[in-house]
LOVEX-188831 format. One record per residue (C-alpha): x, y, z; residue in one letter. Coordinates in pm, whole numbers, plus 50000, padded with zeros to 5 digits. Example, Ala and Ser with C-alpha at 12.3 -4.5 7.8 and 13.67 -1.06 7.14 Angstrom:
# residues 2
      X      Y      Z  code
  51230  49550  50780     a
  51367  49894  50714     s
This chain:
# residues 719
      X      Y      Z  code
  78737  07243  27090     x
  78365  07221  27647     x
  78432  07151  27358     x
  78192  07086  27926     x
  78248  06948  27562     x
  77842  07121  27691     x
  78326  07179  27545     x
  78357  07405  27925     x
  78362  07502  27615     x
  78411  07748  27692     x
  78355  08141  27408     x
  78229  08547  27128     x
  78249  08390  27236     x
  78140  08054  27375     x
  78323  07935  27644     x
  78397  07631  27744     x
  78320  07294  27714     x
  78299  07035  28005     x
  78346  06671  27865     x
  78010  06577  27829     x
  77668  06708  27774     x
  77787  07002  28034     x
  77926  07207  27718     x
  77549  07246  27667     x
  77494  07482  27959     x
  77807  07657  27923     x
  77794  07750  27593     x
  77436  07822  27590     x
  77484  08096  27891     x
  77799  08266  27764     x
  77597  08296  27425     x
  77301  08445  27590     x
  77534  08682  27802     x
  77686  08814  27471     x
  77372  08859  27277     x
  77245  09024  27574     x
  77511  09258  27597     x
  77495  09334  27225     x
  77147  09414  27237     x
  77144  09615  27523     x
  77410  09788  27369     x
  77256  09813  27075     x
  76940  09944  27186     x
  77088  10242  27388     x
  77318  10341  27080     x
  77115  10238  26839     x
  76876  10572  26793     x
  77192  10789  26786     x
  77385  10624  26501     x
  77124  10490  26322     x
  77159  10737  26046     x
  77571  10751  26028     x
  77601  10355  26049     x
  77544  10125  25806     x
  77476  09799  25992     x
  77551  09579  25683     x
  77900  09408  25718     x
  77972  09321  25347     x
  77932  09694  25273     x
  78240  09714  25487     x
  78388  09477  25253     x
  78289  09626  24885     x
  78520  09632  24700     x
  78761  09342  24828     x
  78830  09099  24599     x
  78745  08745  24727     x
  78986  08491  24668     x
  78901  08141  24496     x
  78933  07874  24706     x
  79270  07758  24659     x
  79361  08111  24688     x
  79244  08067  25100     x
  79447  07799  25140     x
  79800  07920  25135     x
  80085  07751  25257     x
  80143  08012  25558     x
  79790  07951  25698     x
  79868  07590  25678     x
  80229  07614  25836     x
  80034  07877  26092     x
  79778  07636  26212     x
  80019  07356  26248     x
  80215  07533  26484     x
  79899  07644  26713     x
  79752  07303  26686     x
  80030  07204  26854     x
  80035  07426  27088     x
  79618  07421  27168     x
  79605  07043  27184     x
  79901  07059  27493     x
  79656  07305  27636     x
  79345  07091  27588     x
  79533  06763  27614     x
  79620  06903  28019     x
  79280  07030  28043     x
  79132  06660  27970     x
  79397  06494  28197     x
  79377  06749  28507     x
  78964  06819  28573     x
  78817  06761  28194     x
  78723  07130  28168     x
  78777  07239  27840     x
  78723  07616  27769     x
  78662  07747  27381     x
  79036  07886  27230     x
  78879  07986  26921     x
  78932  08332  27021     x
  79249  08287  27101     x
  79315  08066  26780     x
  79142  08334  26515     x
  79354  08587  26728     x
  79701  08426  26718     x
  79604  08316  26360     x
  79534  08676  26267     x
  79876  08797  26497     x
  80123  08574  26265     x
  80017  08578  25934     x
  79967  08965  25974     x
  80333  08979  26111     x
  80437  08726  25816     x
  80281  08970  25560     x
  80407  09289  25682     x
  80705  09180  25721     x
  80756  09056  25309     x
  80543  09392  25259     x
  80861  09581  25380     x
  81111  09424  25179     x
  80876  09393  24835     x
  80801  09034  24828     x
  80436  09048  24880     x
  80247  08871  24655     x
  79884  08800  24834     x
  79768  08979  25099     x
  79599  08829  25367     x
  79206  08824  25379     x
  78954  08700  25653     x
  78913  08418  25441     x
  79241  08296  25516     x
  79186  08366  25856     x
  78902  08144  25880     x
  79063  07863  25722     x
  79368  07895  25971     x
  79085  07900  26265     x
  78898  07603  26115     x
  79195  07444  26088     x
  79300  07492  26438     x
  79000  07385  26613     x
  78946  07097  26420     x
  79320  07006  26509     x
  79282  07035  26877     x
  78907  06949  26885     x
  79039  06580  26867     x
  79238  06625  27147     x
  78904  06638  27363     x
  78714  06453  27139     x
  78949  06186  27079     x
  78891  06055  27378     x
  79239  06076  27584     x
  79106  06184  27902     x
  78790  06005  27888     x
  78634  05680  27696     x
  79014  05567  27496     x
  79182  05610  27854     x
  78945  05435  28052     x
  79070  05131  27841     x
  79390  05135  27994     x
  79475  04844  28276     x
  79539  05121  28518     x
  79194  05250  28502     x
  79087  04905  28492     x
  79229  04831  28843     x
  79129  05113  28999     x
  78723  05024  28882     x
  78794  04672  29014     x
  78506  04529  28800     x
  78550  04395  28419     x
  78906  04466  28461     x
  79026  04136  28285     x
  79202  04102  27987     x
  78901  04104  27701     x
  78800  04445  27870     x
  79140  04562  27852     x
  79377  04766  27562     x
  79672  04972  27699     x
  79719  05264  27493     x
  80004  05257  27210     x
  80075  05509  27010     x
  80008  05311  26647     x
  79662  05170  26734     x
  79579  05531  26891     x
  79683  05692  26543     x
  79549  05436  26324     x
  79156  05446  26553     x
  79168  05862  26510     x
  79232  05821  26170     x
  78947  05550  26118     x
  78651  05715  26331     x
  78738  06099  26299     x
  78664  06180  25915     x
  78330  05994  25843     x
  78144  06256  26040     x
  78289  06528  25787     x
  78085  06337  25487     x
  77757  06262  25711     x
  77602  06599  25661     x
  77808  06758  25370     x
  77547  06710  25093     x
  77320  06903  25376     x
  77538  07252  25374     x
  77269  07424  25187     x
  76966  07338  25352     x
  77150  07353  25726     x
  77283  07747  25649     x
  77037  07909  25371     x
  76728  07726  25390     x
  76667  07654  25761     x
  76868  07962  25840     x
  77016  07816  26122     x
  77204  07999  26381     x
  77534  07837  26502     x
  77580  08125  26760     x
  77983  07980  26841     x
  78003  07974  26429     x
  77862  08336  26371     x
  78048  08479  26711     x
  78363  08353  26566     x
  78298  08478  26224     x
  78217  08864  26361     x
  78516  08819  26531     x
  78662  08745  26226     x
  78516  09040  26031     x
  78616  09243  26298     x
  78977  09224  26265     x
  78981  09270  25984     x
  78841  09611  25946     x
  79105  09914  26032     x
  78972  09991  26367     x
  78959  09571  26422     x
  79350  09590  26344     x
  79440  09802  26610     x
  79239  09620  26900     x
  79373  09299  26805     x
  79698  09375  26836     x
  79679  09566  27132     x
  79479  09227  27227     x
  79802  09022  27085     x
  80013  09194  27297     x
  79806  09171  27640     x
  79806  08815  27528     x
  80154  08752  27483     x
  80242  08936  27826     x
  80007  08711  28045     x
  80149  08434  27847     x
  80537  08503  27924     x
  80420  08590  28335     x
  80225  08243  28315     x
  80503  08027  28170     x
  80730  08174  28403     x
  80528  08096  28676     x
  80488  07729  28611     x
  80844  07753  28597     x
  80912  07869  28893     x
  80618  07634  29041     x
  80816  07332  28933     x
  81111  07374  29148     x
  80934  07354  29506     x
  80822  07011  29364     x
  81043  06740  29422     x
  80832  06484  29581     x
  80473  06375  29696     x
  80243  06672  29815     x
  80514  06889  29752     x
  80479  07256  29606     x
  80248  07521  29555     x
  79970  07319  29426     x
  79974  07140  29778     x
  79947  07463  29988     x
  79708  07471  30233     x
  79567  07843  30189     x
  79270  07758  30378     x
  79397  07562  30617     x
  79519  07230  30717     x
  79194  07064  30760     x
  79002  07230  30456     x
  79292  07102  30238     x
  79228  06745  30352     x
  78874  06795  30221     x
  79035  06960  29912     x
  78957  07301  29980     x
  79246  07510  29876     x
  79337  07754  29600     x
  79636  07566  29392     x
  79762  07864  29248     x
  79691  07741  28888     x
  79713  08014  28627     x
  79504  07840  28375     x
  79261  07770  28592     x
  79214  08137  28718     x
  79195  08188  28337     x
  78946  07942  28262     x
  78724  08121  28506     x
  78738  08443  28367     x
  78616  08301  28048     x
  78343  08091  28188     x
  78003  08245  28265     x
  77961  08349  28643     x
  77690  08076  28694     x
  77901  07808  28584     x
  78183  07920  28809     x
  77926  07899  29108     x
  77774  07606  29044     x
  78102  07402  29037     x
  78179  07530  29340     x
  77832  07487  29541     x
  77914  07140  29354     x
  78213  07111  29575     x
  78052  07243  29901     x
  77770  06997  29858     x
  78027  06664  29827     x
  78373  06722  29979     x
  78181  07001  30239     x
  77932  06819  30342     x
  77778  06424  30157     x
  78153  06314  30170     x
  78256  06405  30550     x
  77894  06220  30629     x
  77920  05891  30426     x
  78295  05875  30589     x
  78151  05835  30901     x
  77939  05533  30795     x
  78288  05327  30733     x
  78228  05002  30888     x
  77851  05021  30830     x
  77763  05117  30464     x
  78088  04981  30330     x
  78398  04754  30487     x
  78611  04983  30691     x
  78963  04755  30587     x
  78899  04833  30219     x
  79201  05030  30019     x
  79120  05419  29988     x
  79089  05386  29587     x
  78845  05118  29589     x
  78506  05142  29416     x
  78351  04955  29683     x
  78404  05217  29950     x
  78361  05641  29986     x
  78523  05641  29592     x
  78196  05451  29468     x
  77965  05723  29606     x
  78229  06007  29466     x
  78206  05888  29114     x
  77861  05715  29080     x
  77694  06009  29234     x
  77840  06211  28960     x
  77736  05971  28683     x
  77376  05997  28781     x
  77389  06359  28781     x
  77598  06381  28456     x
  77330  06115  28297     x
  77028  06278  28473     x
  77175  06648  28282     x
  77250  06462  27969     x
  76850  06303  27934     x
  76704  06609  28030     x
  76869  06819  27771     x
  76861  06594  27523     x
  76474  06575  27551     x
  76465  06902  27521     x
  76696  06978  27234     x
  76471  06639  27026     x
  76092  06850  27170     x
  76207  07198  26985     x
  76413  07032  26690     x
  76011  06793  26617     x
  75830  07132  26734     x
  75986  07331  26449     x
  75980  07071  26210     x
  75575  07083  26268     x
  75523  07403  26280     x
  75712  07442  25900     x
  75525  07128  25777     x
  75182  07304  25883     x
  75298  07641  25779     x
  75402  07440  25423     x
  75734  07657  25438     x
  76070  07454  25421     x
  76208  07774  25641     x
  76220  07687  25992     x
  76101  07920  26267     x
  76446  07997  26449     x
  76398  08330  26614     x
  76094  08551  26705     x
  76276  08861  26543     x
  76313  08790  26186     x
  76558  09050  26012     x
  76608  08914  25725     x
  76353  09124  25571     x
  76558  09445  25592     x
  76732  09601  25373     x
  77087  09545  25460     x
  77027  09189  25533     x
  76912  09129  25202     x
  77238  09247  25074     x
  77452  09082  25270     x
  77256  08764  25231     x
  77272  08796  24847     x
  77617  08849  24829     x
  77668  08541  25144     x
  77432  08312  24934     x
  77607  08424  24595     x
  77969  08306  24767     x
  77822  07971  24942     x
  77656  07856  24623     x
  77957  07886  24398     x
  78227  07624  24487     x
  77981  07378  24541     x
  78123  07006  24688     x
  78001  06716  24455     x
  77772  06482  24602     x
  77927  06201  24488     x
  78191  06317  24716     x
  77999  06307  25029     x
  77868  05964  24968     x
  78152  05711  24852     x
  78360  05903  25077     x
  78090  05794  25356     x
  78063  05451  25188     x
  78438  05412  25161     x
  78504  05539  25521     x
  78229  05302  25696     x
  78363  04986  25471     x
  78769  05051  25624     x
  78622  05094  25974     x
  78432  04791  25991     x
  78715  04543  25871     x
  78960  04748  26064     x
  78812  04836  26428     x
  78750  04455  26530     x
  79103  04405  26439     x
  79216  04722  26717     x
  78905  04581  26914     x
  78836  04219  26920     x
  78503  04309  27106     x
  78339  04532  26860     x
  78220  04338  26650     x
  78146  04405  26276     x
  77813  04388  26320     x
  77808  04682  26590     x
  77965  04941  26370     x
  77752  04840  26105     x
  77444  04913  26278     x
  77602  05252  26392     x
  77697  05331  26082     x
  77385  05269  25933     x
  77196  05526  26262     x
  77469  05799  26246     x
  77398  05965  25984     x
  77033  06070  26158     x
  77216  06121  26502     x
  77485  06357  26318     x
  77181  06527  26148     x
  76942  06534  26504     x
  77298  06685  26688     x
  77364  06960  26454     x
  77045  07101  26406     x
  76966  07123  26773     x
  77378  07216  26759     x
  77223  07504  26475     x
  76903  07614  26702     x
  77072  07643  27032     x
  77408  07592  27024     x
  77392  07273  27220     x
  77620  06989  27118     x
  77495  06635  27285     x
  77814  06451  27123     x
  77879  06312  27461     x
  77516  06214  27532     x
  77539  06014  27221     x
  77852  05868  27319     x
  77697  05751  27664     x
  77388  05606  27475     x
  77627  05374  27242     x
  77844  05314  27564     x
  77544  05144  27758     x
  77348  04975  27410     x
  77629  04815  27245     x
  77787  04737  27630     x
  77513  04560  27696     x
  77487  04382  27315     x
  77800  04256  27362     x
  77767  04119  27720     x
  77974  04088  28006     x
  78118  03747  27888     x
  78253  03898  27544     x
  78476  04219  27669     x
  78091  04434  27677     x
  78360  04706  27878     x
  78606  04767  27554     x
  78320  04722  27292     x
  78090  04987  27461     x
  78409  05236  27528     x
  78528  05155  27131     x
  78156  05221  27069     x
  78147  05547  27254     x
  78469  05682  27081     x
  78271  05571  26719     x
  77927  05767  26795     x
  78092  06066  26977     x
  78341  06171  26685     x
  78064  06109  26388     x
  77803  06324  26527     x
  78084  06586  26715     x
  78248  06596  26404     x
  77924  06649  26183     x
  77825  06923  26403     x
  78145  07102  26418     x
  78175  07105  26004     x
  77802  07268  26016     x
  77964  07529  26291     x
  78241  07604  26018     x
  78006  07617  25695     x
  77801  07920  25913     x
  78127  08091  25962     x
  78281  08051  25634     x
  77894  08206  25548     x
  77915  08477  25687     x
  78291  08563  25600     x
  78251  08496  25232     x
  78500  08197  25294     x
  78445  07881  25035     x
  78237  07573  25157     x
  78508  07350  24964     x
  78803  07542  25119     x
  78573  07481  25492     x
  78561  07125  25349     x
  78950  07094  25320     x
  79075  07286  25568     x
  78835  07074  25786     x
  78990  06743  25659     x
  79342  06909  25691     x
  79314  06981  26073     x
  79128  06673  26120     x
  79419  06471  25983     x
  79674  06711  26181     x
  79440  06631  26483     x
  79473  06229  26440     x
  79853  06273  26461     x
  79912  06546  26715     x
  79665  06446  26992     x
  79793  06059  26981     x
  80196  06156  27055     x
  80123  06439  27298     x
  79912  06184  27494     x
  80196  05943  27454     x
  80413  06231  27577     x
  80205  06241  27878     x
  80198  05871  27927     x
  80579  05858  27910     x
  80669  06202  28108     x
  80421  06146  28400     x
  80408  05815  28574     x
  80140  05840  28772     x
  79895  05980  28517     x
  79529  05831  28548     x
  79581  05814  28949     x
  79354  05962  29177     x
  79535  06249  29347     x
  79768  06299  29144     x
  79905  06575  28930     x
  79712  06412  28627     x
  79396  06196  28757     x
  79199  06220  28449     x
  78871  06182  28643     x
  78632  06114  28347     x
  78825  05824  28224     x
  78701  05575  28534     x
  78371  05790  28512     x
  78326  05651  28163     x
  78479  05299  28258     x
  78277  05290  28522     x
  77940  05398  28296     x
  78030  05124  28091     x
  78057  04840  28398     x
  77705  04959  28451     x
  77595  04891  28142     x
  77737  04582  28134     x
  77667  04486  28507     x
  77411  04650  28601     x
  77411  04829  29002     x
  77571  04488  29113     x
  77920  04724  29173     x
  77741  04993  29375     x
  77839  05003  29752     x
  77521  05022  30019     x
  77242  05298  29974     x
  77483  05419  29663     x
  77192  05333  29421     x
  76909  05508  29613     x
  77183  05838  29645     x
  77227  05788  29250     x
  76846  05809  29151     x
  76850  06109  29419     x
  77098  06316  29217     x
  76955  06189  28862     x
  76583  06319  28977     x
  76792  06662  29098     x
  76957  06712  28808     x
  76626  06658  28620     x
  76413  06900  28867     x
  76701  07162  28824     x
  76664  07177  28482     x
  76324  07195  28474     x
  76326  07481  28747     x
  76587  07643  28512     x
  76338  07636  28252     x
  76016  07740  28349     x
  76140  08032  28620     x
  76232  08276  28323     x
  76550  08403  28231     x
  76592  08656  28481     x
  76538  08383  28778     x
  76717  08123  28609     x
  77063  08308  28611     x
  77058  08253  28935     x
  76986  07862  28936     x
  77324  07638  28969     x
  77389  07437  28625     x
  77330  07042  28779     x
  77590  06919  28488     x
  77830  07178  28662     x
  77758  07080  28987     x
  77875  06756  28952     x
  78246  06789  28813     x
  78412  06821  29196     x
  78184  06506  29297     x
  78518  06288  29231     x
  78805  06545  29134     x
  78750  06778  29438     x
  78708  07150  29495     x
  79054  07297  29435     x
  79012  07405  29076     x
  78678  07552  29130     x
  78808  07824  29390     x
  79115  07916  29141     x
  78805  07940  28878     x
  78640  08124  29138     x
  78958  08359  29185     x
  78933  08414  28794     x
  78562  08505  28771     x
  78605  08768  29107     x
  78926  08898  28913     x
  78688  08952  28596     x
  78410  09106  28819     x
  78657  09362  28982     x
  78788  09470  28676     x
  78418  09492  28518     x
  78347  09722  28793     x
  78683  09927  28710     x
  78630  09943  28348     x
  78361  09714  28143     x
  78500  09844  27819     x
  78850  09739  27909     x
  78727  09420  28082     x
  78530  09357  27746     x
  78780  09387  27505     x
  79084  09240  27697     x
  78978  09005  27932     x
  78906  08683  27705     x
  79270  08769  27586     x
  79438  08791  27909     x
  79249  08419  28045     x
  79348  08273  27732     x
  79735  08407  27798     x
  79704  08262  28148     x
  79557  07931  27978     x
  79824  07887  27723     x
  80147  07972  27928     x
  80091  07748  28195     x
  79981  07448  27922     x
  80288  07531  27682     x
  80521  07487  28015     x
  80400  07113  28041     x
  80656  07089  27704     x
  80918  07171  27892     x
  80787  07017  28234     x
  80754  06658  28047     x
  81090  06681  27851     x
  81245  06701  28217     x
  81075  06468  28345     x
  81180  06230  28077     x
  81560  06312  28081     x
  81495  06227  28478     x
  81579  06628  28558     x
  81382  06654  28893     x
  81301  06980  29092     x
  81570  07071  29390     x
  81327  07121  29647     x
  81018  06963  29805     x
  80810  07267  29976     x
  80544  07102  30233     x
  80348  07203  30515     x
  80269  07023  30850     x
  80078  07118  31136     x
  80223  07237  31462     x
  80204  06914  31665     x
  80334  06690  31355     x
  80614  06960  31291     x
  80734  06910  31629     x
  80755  06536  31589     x
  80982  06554  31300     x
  81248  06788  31483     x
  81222  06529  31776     x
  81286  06242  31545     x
  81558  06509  31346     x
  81705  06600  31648     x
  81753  06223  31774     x
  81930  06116  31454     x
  82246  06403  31531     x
């Protein structure tokens, strides 16, 4: 699962997905960059192999049996996706807690899916106990599985809306923080809410399947990248680059475990280690400008698109470098100079209200956009009197070998169909237990509220994956932010409005992410000849893996890390008192806002706004070069650190591009996503230590000359 949620999600290969409508940009630009490379590619080779090549990919395929559906469900693709849902949500779960930049691992799960069942296989193909060999189907249940798994650990809330319910967010906002607005997380209500909210998005938009992928032909670019990827391995020239990729993968992954390792014992106390080193000096590190030395970090910026990288760090010039050193010097005058460093009511207001209005500035503008094209194609097929929407300029499908492979597509899609009597009692069924249940976990949300919701969802879940279908754009989070500031303000700041538009958010965002996401799947199980029922239950497999893992590895964190959720810490989880705080205003109002903070807010919400628009009408060739507002605005509160190891990664990824593309090309998504899932898999370890009260030997900090010398004085006065 940004998914900059717009993923940072990011990713063949869409990329990454920054917790709220951010994953939009992201994905959208890594998408672009890869169909722009294909093309280009394709047009210079395309004249000298057009008469050996066959471009169809089922002709590749004749021949192949394809499996029922039960058949694609074996018990090793189950056992396999457990086992890297495990180890993804860690990954994402650090992700949400450390900056809330979430790149795409689908690569890296339809890779390591492909890596262990192949190893499984040949291995009983040795001794003679083969009995079914392993197809792409399988390998595209095992991915589904796997994403929907750890696609709850971002969209479960944990680092955002369920967290910012906790009494130590609560305090830090300083507003609404009494006890109706309060619920501490524990591991039994966390379970029990997944479990409630995560599945009734999967039976939304089911009994649409056909109409989504065959009729309206829509796109899905993550769902078709992933499903070439797919076909790709598993063609005999595929084979051999995968494990070659396997292996690069599993190299970077030993080097980056090992380094965390080795990170952890210069770490004993406060401020202590590598992650505290002041590369750029003393006084840049005070304004958080430093390089941390985080491997996944450097590896999430090799994935992400060059643009994004940039923009999160002109982000970080334009607020630590410059707006934050300048509203500092207004203590006294804008705000009360005695107040605590973590209050709201002081520089920290401007930090994370700032942000909000360009996160919420980003989120309207898109999602005006994605609503214009999804009513502008609707129109145009409704005059046309043609229920096949308009989706590219370049229709293909008139050739010859798309006929073919959409014939034999179709032929697979239409034959295991799911019952529509399914889709609805299990939507009827769902929506019943949730509305008796939540205001039990909730006291604030009250019946009525997920009623209502329930009753809208289904149009939002269709509205977010079409526009999810034309462009690849997934406003889960805008919807989540919408239901955060309606039903916050329904309930009222008298009757816990804080908890019932946070509960609310959590409700929205996992119908319509969900919804979208199964869509996603159905276009990849399309176009691999997988079965829509075994998409369907390998969706509602990982979703119920998903409900169980993410809750107890957030506990984990909870219980390893004390000082989780704090500002400056190892684990601030930044968006949780961004969404806390999105809900005060909805339930407040701009009462909360420190001096002149308001007037900076509808500032940075017109920016974001003009950005976009400038994005939009300069052409694609100018906007490349245009800073991504949604981007911009993840160091407002969290600081610049992580975007200069992101920047390290991207300039790594440039070098080598200049080196060799081809080898950059094939091996670089598998060498960030080895950096990515060493360093995550060593937080295991890390938190098991820090639970058995193991600490590091030694505390590696660095002073400046004149304090230095004051600590020998006072050293050399105590002997």
């Amino acid at each position: 699962m940004p998914h900059y949620s717009h993923s940072l999600p990011e990713i063949g290969l869409l990329v990454v997905r920054v917790m709220a409508s951010d994953e939009v940009e992201v994905q959208t630009s890594t998408t672009e960059d890869c169909n722009l490379r294909r093309r280009q590619k394709s047009d210079k080779d395309g004249a000298e192999h057009e008469a050996e090549e066959d471009p169809s990919v089922e002709r590749n395929f004749e021949g192949q049996r394809v499996p029922p559906w039960r058949e694609q469900l074996t018990a090793r693709a189950l056992v396999v996706s457990f086992l890297l849902s495990v180890m993804f949500s860690v990954i994402v779960m650090k992700l949400n807690l450390t900056t809330g930049i979430i790149p795409s691992l689908n690569v890296a799960a339809g890779l390591l899916g492909f890596f262990f069942v192949k190893l499984w296989t040949k291995a009983l193909e040795h001794i003679g106990l083969l009995r079914t060999p392993f197809t792409r189907q399988e390998n595209t249940v095992i991915q589904t599985c796997v994403v929907a798994a750890y696609g709850l650990a971002f969209s479960g809330g944990f680092g955002s809306y369920l967290f910012g319910m906790s009494a130590k967010i609560a305090a830090q906002a300083t507003e609404q923080n009494d006890a109706q607005n309060i619920k501490d997380p524990s591991l039994g209500w966390m379970i029990g809410f997944m479990f409630v909210v995560s599945f009734l998005g999967l039976f939304s938009l089911v009994a649409l399947r056909k109409i989504m992928i065959i009729d309206y032909k829509l796109i899905y670019p993550s769902g078709t990248a992933t499903a070439y990827l797919i076909n790709g391995f598993h063609t005999s020239q595929g084979e051999k680059l995968a494990k070659r990729q396997v292996w690069m993968l599993g190299k970077c992954f030993i080097g980056s475990f090992l380094w965390g390792f080795f990170q952890w014992f210069y770490t004993a106390g406060d401020d202590c280690g590598f992650t505290a080193f002041p590369t750029l000096g003393l006084k840049a590190y005070e304004n958080s400008f430093y390089f941390d030395f985080s491997a996944t970090y450097v590896g999430v910026g090799m994935i992400c698109p060059y643009l994004v990288n940039v923009s999160v760090l002109l982000g970080g010039i334009l607020s630590w470098g410059i707006m934050w050193p300048l509203i500092d010097q207004q203590k006294g005058h804008w705000y009360p100079a005695d107040i605590p460093q973590s209050s709201f009511h002081g520089l920290n207001g401007y930090k994370v209200f700032i942000g909000i209005a360009m996160i919420l500035g980003d989120g309207l503008y898109n999602f005006l956009k994605v609503l214009r094209r999804t009513i502008s194609t609707f129109i145009v097929a409704a005059r046309k009197g043609s229920n096949t929407l308009p989706i590219t300029d370049n229709d293909t499908s008139a050739t010859a070998f798309a006929s073919y492979d959409d014939e034999k597509r179709t032929e697979v899609f239409l034959k295991d169909q799911i019952p529509l009597w399914v889709a609805y009692v299990g939507y009827v069924v769902i929506a019943i237990i949730a509305i008796v249940t939540l205001p039990h976990i909730f006291p604030p949300l009250k019946w009525h509220f997920i009623l209502v919701a329930y009753v809208i969802a289904p149009v939002l879940a269709f509205c977010n994956a079409y526009g999810c279908g034309l462009t690849d754009w997934s406003l889960a989070s805008t919807y989540g932010k919408l239901a955060i500031f309606v039903v916050g303000a329904w309930a009222g700041s008298a009757h816990g409005g804080v908890l019932a538009g946070l509960a609310a958010c959590g409700v929205m965002m996992s119908i319509v992410s969900t919804a979208s996401d199964l869509m996603q799947d159905f276009k990849t199980g399309y176009l691999t000849l997988a079965s829509p029922r075994s998409m369907f239950v390998s969706q509602v497999i990982g979703t119920s893996m998903g409900c169980v893992i993410g809750p107890c590895i957030f506990w984990l964190f909870i219980k390893a890390f004390k000082d989780i959720g704090t500002s400056g810490s190892q684990y601030p989880a930044p968006y949780a008192i961004i969404y806390r705080n999105m809900a005060i205003l909805g339930v407040d109002g701009f009462s909360s806002l420190p001096q002149h903070c308001l007037t900076l807010c509808y500032i940075f919400f017109a920016l974001a706004i003009i950005i976009n628009l400038i994005r939009d009408i300069s052409g694609k060739k100018i906007a490349r070069y245009i800073p991504i507002p949604m981007a911009m605005a993840i160091p407002f509160y969290i600081g610049t650190y992580f975007a200069i190891d992101m920047f390290v990664g991207s300039t790594i990824l440039f070098l080598w591009e200049r080196v060799s593309k081809p080898k950059a090309d094939a091996f670089a998504p598998a060498v960030a996503s080895g950096l990515i899932c060493g360093d995550g898999i060593w937080t295991l370890p890390q938190a098991v230590l820090a639970l058995a009260q193991v600490k590091p030997p030694i505390c590696m900090k660095f002073l400046s000359r004149n304090m230095n010398d004051k600590v020998d004085d006072f050293i050399s006065s105590l002997s």
